[in-house]
C-alpha positions as CSV (number, residue, x, y, z in Angstrom):
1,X,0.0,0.0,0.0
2,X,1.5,3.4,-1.0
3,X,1.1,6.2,1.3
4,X,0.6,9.4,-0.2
5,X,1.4,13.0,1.1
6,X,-1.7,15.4,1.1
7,X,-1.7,18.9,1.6
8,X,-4.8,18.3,4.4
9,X,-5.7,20.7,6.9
10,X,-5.4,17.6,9.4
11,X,-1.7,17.4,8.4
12,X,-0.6,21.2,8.6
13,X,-2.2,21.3,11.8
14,X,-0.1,18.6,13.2
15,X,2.9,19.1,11.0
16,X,2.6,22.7,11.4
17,X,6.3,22.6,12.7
18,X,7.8,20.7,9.5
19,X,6.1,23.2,7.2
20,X,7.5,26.4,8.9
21,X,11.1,24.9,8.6
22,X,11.0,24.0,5.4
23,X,10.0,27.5,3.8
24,X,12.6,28.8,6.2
25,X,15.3,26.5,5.2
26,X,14.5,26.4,1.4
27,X,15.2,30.3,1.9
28,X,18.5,29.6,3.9
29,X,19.4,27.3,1.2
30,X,18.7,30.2,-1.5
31,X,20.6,32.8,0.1
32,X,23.5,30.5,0.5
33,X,23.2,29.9,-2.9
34,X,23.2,33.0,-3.8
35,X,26.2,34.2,-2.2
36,X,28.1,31.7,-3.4
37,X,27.6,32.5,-6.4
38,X,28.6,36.1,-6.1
39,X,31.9,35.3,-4.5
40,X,32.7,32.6,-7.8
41,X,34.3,34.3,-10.7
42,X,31.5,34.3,-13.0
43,X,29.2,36.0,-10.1
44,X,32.2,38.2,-9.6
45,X,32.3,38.9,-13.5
46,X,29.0,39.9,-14.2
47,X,28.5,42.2,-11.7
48,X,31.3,44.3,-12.6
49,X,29.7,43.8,-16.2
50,X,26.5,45.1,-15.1
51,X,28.1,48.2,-12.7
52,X,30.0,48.8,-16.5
53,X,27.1,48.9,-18.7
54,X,25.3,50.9,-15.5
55,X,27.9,53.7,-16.6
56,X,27.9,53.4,-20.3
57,X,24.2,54.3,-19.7
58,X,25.3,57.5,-18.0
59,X,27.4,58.2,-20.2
60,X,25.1,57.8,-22.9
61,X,22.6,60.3,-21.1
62,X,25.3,63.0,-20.3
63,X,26.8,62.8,-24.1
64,X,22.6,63.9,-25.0
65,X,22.8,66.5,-22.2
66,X,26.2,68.4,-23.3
67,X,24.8,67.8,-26.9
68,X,21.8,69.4,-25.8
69,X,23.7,72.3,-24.1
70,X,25.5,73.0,-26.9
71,X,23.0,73.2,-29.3
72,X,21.1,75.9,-26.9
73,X,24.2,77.4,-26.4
74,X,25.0,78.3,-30.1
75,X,21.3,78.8,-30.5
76,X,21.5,81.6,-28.1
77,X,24.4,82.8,-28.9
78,X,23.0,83.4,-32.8
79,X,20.3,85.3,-31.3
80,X,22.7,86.9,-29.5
81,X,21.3,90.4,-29.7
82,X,17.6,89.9,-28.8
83,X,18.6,87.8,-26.0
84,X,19.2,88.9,-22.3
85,X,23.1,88.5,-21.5
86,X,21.4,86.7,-18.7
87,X,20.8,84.1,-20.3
88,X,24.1,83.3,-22.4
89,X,25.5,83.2,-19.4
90,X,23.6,80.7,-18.1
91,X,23.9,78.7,-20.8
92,X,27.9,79.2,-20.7
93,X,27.3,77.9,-17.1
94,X,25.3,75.1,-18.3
95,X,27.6,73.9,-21.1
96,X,30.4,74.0,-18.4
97,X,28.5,71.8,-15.9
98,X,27.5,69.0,-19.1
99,X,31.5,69.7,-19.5
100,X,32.3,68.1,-16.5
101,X,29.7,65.5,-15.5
102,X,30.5,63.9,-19.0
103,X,34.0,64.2,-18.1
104,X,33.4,62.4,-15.3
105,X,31.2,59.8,-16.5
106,X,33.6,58.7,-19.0
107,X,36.6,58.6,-16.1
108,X,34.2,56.6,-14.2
109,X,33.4,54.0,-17.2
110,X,37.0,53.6,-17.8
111,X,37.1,52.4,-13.9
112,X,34.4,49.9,-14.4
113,X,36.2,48.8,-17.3
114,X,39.3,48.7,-15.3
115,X,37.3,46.6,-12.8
116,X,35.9,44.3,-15.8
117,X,39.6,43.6,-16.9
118,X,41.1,43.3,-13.9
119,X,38.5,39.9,-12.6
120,X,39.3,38.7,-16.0
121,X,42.6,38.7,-15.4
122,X,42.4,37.7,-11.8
123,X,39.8,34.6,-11.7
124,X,40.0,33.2,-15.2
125,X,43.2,31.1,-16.9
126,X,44.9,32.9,-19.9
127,X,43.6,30.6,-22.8
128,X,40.2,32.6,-21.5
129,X,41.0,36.1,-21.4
130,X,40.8,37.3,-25.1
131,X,37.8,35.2,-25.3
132,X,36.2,36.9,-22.0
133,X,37.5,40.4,-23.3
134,X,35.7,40.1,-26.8
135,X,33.0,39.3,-25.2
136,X,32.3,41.8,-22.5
137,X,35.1,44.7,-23.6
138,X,34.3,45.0,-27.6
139,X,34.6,48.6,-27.8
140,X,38.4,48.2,-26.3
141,X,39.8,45.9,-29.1
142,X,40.6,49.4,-31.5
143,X,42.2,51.1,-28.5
144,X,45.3,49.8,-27.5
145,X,45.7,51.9,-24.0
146,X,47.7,50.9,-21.4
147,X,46.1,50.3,-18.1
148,X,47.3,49.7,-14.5
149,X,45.6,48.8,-11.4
């Protein structure tokens, strides 16, 4: 005679006990799991990946807001006589804030790609790394920049 296990209300009220551990040890077991897998290299890996494309993003959005700076900038400045001074002004102050946090978007996606390149080189054996590098690092395979860490 097989025995089967139902989901009765006469069983969770004397099992009651069981059932509690087990959702709190299937969610033990997935944390564990999951930090695991962020300390192996390909947890490691991808979550410099995803910090890196997190900056190209930024980068992409300050590149539109210096273009779009620029463009109101020169605009202005070819109405320049039935504008206020004022108001070049502010767009020179504008321009020169895009200026900067593009400048420092950029420094900060060379860092993440820094950081991409230096857990390829750290966690992975050298048969991988112009593999790994193609892969996540495309755009780097014109430049040929020295880097240090």
């Amino acid at each position: 005679m097989r025995y089967r296990l139902q989901m009765t209300p006469d069983y969770l009220q004397q099992h009651w006990a069981l059932v509690i551990a087990s959702v709190l040890a299937t969610a033990v077991l997935l944390f564990v799991a999951f930090r695991l897998y962020q300390g192996s290299s390909p947890g490691q890996l991808h979550a410099r990946v995803r910090e890196l494309r997190k900056r190209e993003q930024k980068l992409k959005a300050t590149a539109r807001a210096l273009r779009k700076a620029e463009s109101r900038l020169t605009r202005l400045r070819s109405r320049s006589e039935s504008v206020k001074p004022r108001n070049i002004d502010e767009a020179s102050g504008s321009l020169a804030d895009a200026q900067a946090l593009h400048k420092i978007a950029m420094d900060q996606v060379l860092i993440a790609q820094n950081h991409v390149r230096k857990v390829i080189l750290e966690e992975y054996p050298p048969k991988r790394h112009d593999k790994l590098r193609r892969r996540y690092l495309p755009r780097l395979l014109d430049e040929q920049k020295p880097f240090r860490f």
